[in-house]
C-alpha positions as CSV (number, residue, x, y, z in Angstrom):
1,X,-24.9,-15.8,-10.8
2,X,-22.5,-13.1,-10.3
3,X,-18.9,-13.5,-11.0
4,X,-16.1,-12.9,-8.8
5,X,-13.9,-10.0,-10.2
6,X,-10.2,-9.9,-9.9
7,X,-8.1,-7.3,-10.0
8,X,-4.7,-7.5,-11.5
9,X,-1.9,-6.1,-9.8
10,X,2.2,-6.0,-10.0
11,X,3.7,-5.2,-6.4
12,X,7.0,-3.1,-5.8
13,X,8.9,-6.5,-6.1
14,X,7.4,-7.6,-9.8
15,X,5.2,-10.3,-9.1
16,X,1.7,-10.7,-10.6
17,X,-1.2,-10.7,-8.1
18,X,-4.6,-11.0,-8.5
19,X,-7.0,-9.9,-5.7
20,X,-10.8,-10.1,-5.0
21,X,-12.1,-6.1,-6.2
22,X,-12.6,-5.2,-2.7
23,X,-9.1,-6.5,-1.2
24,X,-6.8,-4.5,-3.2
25,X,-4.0,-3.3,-1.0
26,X,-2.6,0.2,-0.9
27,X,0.9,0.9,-3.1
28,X,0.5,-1.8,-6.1
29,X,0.1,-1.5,-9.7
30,X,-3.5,-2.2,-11.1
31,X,-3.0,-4.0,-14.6
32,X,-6.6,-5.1,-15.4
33,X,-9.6,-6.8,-14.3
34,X,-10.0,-10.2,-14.2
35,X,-13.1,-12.7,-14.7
36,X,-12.3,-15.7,-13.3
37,X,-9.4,-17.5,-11.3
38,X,-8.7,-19.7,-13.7
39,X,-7.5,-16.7,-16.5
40,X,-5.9,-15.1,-13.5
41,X,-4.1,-18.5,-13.2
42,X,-3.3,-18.3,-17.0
43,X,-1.7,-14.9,-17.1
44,X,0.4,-15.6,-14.7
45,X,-1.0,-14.2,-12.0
46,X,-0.9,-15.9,-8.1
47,X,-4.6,-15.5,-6.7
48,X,-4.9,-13.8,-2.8
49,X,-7.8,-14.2,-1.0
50,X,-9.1,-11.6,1.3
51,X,-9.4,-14.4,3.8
52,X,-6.2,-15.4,3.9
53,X,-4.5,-11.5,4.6
């Protein structure tokens, strides 16, 4: 089974955002790659779906 990557972002306003790898919108700050939404969830980040945009 394949996991779902996230990628850890900071946007121009400072918040933490983690999006799936192919969702990452133009004019954020990558920080680092993330395994799971539940470490997302524990650094802090808030998880967007690609769905949801």
């Amino acid at each position: 089974m394949r996991r779902k990557v996230l990628i850890g972002t900071r946007n121009s306003a400072g918040r933490h955002i983690a999006y799936g790898e192919s969702c990452v919108p133009s004019g954020v700050t990558v920080i680092e790659s993330l395994f799971d939404p539940e470490e997302a969830a524990r650094k802090g980040y808030f998880i967007e779906d690609c769905a949801v945009r």
